[in-house]
PAVEX-179270 format. One record per atom (N, C-alpha, C, O): residue number from 0; x, y, z. Coordinates in Angstrom, 2 decimals, m for minus. Layout:
% residues N
R  lolo  px  py  pz
R  NUM  X  Y  Z $
...
% end
This chain:
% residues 83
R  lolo  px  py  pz
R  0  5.28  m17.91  15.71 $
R  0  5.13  m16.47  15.56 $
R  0  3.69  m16.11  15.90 $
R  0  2.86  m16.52  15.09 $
R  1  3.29  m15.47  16.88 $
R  1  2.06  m14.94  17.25 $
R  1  1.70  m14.12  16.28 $
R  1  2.49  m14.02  15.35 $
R  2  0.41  m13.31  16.24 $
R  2  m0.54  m12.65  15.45 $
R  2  0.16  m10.97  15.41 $
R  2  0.12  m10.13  14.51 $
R  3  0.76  m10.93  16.73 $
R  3  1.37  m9.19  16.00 $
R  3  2.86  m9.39  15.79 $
R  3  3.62  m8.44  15.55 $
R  4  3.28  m10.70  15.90 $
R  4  4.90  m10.54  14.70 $
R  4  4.19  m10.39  13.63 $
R  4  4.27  m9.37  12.94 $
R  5  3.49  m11.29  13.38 $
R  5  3.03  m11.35  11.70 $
R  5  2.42  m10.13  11.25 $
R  5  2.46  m9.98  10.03 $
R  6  1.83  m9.19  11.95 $
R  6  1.24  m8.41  11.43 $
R  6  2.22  m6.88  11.43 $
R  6  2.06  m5.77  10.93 $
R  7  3.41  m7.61  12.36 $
R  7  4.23  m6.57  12.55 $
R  7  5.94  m6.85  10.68 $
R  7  6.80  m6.13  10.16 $
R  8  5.50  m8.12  10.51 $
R  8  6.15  m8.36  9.67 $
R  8  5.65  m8.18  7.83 $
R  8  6.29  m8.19  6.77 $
R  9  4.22  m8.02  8.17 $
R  9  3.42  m7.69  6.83 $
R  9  3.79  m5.84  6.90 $
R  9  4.42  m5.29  6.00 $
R  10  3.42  m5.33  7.75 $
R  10  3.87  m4.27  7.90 $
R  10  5.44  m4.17  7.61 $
R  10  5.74  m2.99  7.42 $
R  11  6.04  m4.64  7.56 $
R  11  7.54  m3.95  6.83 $
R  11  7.71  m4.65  5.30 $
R  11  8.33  m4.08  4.40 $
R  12  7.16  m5.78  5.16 $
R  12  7.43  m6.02  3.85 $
R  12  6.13  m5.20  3.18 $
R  12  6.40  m4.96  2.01 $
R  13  4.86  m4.71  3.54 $
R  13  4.68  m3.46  2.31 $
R  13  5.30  m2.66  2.58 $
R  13  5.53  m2.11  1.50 $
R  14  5.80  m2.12  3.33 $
R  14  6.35  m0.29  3.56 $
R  14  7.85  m1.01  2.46 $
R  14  8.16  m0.14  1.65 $
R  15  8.58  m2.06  2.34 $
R  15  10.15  m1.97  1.72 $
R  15  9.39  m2.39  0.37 $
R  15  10.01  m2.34  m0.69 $
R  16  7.92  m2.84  0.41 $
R  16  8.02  m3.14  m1.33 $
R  16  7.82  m1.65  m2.01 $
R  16  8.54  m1.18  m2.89 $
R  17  6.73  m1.04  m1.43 $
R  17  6.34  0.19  m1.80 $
R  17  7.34  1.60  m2.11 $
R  17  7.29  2.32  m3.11 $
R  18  8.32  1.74  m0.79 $
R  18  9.61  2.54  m0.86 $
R  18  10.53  2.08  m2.25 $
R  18  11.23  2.82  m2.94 $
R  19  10.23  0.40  m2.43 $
R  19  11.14  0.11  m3.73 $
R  19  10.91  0.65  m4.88 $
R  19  11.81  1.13  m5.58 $
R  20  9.30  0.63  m5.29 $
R  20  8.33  0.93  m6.29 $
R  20  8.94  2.25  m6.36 $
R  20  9.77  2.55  m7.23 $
R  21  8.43  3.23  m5.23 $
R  21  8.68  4.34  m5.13 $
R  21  9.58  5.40  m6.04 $
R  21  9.46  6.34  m6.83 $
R  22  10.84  4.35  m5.15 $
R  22  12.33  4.33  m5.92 $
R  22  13.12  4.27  m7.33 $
R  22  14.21  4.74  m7.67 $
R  23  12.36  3.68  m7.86 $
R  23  12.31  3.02  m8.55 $
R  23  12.52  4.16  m10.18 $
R  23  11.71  5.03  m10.50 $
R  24  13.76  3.84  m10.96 $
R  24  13.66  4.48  m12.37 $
R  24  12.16  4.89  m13.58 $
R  24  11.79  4.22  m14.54 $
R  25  11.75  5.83  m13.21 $
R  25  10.42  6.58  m14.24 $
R  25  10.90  6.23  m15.70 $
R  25  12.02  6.56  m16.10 $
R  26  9.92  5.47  m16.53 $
R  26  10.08  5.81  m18.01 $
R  26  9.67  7.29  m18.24 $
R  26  10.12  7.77  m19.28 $
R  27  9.00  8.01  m17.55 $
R  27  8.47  9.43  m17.48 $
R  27  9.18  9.98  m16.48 $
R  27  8.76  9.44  m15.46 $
R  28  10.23  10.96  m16.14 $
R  28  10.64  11.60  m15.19 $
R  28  9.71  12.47  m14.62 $
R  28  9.63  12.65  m13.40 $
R  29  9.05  12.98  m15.40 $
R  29  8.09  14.50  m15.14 $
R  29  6.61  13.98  m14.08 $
R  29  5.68  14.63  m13.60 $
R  30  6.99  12.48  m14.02 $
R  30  5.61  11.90  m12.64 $
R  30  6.38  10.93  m11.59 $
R  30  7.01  9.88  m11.54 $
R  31  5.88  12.01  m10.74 $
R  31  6.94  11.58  m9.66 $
R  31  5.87  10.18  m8.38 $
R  31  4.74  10.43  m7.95 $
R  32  6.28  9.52  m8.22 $
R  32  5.89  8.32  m7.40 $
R  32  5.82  8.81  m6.22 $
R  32  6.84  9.41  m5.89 $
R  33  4.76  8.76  m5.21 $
R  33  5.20  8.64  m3.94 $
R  33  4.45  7.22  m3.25 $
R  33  3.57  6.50  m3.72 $
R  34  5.31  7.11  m1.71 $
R  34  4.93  5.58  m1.14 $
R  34  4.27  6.74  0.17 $
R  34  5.06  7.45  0.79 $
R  35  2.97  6.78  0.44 $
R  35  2.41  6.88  1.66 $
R  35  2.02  5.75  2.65 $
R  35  1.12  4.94  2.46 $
R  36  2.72  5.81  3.60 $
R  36  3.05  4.60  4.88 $
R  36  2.14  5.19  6.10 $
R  36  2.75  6.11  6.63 $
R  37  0.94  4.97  6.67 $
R  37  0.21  5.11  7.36 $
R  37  0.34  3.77  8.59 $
R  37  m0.52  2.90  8.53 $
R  38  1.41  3.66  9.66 $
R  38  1.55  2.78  10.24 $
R  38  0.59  2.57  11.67 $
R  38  0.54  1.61  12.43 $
R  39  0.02  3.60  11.70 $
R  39  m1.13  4.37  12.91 $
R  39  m2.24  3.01  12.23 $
R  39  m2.50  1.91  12.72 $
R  40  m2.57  3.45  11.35 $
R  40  m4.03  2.75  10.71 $
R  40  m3.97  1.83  10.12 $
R  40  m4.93  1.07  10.07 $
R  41  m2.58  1.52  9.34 $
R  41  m2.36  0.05  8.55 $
R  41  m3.09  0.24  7.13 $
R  41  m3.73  m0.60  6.49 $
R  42  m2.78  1.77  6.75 $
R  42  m2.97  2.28  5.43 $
R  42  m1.78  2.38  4.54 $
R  42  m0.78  2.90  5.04 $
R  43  m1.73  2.03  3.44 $
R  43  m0.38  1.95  2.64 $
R  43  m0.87  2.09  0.75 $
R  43  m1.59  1.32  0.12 $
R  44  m0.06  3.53  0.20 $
R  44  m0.56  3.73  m0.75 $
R  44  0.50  3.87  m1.80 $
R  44  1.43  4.45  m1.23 $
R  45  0.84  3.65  m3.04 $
R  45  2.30  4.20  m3.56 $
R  45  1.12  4.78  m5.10 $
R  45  0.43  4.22  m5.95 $
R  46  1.47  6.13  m4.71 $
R  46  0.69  7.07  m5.86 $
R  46  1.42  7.80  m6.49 $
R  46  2.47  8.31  m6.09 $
R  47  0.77  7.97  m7.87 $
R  47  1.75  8.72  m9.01 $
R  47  0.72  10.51  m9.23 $
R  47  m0.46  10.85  m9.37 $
R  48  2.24  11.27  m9.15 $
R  48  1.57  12.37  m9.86 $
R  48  2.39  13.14  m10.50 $
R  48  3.58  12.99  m10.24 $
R  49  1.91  14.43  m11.77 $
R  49  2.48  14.88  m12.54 $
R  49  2.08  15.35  m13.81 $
R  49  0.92  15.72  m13.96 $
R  50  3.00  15.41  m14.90 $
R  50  2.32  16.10  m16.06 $
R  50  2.53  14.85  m17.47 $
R  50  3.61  14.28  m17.33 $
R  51  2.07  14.56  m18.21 $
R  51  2.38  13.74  m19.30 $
R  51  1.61  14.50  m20.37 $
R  51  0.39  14.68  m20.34 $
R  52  2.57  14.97  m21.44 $
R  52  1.64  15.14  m22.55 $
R  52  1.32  16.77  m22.49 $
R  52  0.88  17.29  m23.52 $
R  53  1.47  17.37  m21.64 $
R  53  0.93  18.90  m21.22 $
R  53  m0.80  18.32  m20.51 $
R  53  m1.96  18.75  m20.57 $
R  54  m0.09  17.17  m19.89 $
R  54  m1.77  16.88  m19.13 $
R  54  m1.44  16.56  m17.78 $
R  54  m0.39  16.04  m17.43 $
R  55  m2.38  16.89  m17.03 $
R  55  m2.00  17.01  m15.39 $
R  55  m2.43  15.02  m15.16 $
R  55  m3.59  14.60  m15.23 $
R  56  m1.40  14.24  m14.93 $
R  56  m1.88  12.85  m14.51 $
R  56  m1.51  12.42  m12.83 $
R  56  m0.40  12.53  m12.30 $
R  57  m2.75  11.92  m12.21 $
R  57  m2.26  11.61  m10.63 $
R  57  m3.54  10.27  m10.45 $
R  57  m4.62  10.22  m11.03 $
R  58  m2.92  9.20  m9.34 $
R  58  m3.87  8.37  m9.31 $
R  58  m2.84  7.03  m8.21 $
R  58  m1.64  7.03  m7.96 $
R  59  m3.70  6.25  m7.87 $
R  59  m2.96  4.88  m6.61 $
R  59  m2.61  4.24  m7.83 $
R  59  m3.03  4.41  m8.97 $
R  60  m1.81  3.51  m7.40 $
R  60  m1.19  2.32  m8.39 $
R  60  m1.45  1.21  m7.20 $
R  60  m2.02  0.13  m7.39 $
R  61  m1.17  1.47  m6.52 $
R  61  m1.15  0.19  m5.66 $
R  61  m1.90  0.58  m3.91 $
R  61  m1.07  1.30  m3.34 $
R  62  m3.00  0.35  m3.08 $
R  62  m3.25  0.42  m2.21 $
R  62  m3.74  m1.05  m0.91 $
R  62  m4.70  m1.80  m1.10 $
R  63  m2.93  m1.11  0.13 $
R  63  m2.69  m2.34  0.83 $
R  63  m3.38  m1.79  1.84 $
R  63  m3.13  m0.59  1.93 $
R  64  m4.42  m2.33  2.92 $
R  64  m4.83  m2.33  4.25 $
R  64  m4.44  m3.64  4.88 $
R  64  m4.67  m4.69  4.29 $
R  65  m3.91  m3.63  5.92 $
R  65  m3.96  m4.47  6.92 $
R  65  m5.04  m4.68  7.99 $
R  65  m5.09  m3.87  8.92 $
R  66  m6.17  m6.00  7.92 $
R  66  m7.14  m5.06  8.84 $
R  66  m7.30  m6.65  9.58 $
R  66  m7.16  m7.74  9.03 $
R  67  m7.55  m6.44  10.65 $
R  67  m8.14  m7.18  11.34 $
R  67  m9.54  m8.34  11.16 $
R  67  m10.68  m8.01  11.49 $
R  68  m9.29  m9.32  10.75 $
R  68  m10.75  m9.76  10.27 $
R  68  m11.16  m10.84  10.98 $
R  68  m11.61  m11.82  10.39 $
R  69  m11.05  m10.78  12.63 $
R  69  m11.11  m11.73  13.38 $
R  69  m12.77  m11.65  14.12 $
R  69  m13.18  m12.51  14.89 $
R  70  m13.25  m10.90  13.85 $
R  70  m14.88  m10.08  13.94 $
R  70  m15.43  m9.90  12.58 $
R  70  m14.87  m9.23  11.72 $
R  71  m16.59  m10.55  12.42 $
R  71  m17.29  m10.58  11.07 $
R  71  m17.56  m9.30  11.03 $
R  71  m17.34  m8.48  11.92 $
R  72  m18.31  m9.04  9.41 $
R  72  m19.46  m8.12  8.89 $
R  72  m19.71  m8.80  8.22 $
R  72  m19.29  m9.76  7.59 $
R  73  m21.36  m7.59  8.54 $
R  73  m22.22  m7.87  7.46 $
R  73  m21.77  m7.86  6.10 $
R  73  m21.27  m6.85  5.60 $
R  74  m21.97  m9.32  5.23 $
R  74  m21.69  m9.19  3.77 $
R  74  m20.19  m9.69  3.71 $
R  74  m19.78  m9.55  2.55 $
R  75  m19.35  m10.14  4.44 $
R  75  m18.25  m10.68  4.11 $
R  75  m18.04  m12.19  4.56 $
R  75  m18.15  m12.59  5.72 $
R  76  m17.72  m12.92  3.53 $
R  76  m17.47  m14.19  3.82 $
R  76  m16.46  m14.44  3.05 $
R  76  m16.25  m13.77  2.04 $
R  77  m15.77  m15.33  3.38 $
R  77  m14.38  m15.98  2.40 $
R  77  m13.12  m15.38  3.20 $
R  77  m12.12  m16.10  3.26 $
R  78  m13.11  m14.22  3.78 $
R  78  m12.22  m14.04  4.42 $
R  78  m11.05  m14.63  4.92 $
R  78  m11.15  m15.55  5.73 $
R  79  m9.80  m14.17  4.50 $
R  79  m8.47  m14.96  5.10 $
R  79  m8.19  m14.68  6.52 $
R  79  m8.03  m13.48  6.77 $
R  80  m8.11  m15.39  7.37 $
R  80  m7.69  m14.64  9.08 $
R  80  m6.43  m14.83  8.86 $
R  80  m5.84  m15.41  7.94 $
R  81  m5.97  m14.13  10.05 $
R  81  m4.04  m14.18  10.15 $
R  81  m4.10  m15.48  10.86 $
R  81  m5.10  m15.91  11.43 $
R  82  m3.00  m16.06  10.78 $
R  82  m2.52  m17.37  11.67 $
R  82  m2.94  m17.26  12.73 $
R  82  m2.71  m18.13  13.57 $
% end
């Protein structure tokens, strides 16, 4: 498997975990989940918003980038490369 199956296959398993999350039964009905899928940029966010309590609550639960790390920066080492 070359470097854009794999990156074409990380790309669908977050977009089906996130849509699951998404999906997924609220112990709170009144905060609603959403999965934002940014497939342009390889941005992926599943955020909650709503009311709890008579209080306005919103925030990421979960945020994934897919990025290229085959070109250093400054200040990063340890880095995982793709296959």
């Amino acid at each position: 498997m070359g470097v854009e199956e794999s990156v074409e296959q990380y790309r669908q398993w977050i977009q089906e975990l996130l849509l699951e999350r998404a999906n997924r039964k609220r112990t709170f009905p009144e905060i609603e989940a959403q999965a934002v899928l940014d497939t342009e940029r390889d941005h992926y966010l599943l955020l909650h918003t709503g009311w709890k309590d008579n209080r306005r609550t919103h925030g990421c639960s979960l945020h994934l980038d897919i990025k290229n790390v085959d070109t250093p920066r400054p200040g990063r080492t340890g880095i995982l490369a793709w296959p």
